[in-house]
Backbone as JSON Lines, residues from 0, in Angstrom:
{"i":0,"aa":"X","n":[-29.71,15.98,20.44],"ca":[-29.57,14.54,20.53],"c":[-29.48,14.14,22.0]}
{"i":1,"aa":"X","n":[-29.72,13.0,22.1],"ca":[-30.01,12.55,23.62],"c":[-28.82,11.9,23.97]}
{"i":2,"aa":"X","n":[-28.16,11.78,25.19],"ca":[-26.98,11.2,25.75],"c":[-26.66,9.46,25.22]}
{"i":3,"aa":"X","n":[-27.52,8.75,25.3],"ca":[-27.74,7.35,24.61],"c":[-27.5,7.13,23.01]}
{"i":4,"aa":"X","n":[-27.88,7.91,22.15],"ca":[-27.69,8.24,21.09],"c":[-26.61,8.67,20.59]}
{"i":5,"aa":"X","n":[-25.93,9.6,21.12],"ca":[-24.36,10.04,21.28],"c":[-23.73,8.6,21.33]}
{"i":6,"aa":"X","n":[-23.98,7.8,22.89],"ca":[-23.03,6.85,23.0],"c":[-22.86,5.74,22.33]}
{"i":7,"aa":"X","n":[-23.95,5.93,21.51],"ca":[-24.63,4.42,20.65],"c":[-23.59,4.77,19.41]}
{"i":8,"aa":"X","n":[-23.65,5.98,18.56],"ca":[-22.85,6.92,17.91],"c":[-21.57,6.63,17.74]}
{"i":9,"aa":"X","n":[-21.02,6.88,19.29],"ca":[-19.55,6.61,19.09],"c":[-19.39,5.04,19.56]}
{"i":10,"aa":"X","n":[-20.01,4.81,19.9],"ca":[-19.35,3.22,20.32],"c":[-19.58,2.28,18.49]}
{"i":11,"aa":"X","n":[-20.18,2.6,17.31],"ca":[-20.64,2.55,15.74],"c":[-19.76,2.97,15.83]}
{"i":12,"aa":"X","n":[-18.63,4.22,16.0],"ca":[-18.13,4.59,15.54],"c":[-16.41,3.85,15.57]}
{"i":13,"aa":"X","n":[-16.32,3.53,16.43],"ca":[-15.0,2.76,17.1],"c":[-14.91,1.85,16.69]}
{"i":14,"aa":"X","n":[-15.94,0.75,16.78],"ca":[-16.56,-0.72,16.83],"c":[-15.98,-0.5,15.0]}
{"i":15,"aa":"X","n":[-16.85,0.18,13.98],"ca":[-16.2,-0.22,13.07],"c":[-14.42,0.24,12.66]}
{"i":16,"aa":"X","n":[-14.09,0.9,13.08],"ca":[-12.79,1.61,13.0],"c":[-11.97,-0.02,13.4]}
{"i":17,"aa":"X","n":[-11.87,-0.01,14.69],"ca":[-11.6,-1.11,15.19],"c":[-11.33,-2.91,14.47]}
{"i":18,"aa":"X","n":[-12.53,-2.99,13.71],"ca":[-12.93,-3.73,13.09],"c":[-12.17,-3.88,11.83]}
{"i":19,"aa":"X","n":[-12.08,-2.96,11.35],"ca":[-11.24,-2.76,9.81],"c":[-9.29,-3.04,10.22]}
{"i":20,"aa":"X","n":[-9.45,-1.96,11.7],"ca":[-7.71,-2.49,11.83],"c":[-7.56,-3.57,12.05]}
{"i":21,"aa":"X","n":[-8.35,-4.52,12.97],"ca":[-7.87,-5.64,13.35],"c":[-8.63,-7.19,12.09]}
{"i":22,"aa":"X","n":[-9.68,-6.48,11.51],"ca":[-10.73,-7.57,10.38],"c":[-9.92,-7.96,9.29]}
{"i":23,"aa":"X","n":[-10.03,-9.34,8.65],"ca":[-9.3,-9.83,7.59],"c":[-8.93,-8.88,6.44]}
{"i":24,"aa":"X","n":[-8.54,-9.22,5.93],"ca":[-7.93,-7.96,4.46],"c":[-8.92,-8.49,3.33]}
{"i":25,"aa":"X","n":[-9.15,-7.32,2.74],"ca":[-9.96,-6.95,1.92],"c":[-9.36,-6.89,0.24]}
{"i":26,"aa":"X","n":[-8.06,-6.6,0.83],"ca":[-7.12,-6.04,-0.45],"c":[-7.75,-6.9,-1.56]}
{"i":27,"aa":"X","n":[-7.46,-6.99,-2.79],"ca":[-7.56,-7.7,-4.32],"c":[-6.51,-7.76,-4.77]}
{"i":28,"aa":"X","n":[-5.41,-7.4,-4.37],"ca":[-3.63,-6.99,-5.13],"c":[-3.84,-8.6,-5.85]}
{"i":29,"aa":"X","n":[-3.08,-8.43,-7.31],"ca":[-2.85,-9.55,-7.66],"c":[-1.27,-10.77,-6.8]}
{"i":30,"aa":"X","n":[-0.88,-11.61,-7.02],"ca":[0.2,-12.44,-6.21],"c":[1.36,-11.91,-7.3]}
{"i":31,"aa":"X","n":[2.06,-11.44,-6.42],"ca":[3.87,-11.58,-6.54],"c":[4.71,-12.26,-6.77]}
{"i":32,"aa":"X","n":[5.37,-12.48,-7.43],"ca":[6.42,-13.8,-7.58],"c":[7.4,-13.39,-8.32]}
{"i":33,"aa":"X","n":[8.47,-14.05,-8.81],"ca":[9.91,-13.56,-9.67],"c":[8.87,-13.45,-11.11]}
{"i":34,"aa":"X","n":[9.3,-12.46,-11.44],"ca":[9.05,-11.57,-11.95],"c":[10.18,-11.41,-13.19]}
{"i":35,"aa":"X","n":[10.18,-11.39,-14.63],"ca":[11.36,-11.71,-15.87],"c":[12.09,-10.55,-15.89]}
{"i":36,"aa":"X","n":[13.45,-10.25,-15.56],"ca":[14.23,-8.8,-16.44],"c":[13.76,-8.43,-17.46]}
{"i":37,"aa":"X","n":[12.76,-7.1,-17.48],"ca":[12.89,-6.95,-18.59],"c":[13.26,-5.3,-19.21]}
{"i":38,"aa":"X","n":[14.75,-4.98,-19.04],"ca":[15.07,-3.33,-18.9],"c":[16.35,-3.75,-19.59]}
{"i":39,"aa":"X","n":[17.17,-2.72,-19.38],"ca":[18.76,-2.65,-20.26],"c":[19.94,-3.24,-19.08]}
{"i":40,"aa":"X","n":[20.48,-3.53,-19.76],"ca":[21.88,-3.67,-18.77],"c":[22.96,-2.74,-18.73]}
{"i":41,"aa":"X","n":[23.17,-2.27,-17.97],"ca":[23.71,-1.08,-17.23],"c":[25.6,-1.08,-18.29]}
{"i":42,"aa":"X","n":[25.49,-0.71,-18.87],"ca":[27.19,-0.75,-20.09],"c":[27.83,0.33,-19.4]}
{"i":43,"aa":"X","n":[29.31,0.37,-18.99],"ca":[30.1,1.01,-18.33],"c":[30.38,1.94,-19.17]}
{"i":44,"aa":"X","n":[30.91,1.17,-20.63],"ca":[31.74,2.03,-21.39],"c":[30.95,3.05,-22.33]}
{"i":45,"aa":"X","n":[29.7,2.84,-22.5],"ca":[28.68,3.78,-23.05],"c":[28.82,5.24,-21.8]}
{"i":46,"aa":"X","n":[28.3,4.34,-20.56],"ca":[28.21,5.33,-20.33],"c":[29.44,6.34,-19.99]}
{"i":47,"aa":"X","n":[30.59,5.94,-19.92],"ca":[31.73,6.45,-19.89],"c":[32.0,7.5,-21.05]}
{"i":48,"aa":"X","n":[31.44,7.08,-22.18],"ca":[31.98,8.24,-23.29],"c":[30.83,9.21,-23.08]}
{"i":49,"aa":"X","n":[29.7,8.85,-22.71],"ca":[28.81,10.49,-22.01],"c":[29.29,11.11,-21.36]}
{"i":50,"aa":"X","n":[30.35,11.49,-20.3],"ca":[30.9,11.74,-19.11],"c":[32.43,12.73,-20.16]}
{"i":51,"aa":"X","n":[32.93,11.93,-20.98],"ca":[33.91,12.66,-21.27],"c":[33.53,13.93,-21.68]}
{"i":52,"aa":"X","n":[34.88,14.82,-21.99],"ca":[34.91,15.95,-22.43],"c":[36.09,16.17,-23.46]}
């Protein structure tokens, strides 16, 4: 390969690197927001009689 070609190479090569860190976002993530409880509530005394002996 010829010296010009190399530099053409890496300067493609940077240029897009470059481009992606600093270029708008691409992402698709859907939007975030409050979000409903929906799991157990944490019972002391349940879990207290697991623990005994």
């Amino acid at each position: 390969m010829s010296i010009p070609k190399v530099v053409d190479g890496l300067m493609d090569y940077f240029s897009g690197a470059v481009s992606r860190i600093f270029g708008l976002s691409d992402d698709a993530y859907p939007s975030t927001g409050l979000q409903p409880f929906s799991g157990n509530i944490y019972d002391k005394k349940h879990d207290k009689k697991h623990f005994e002996r």
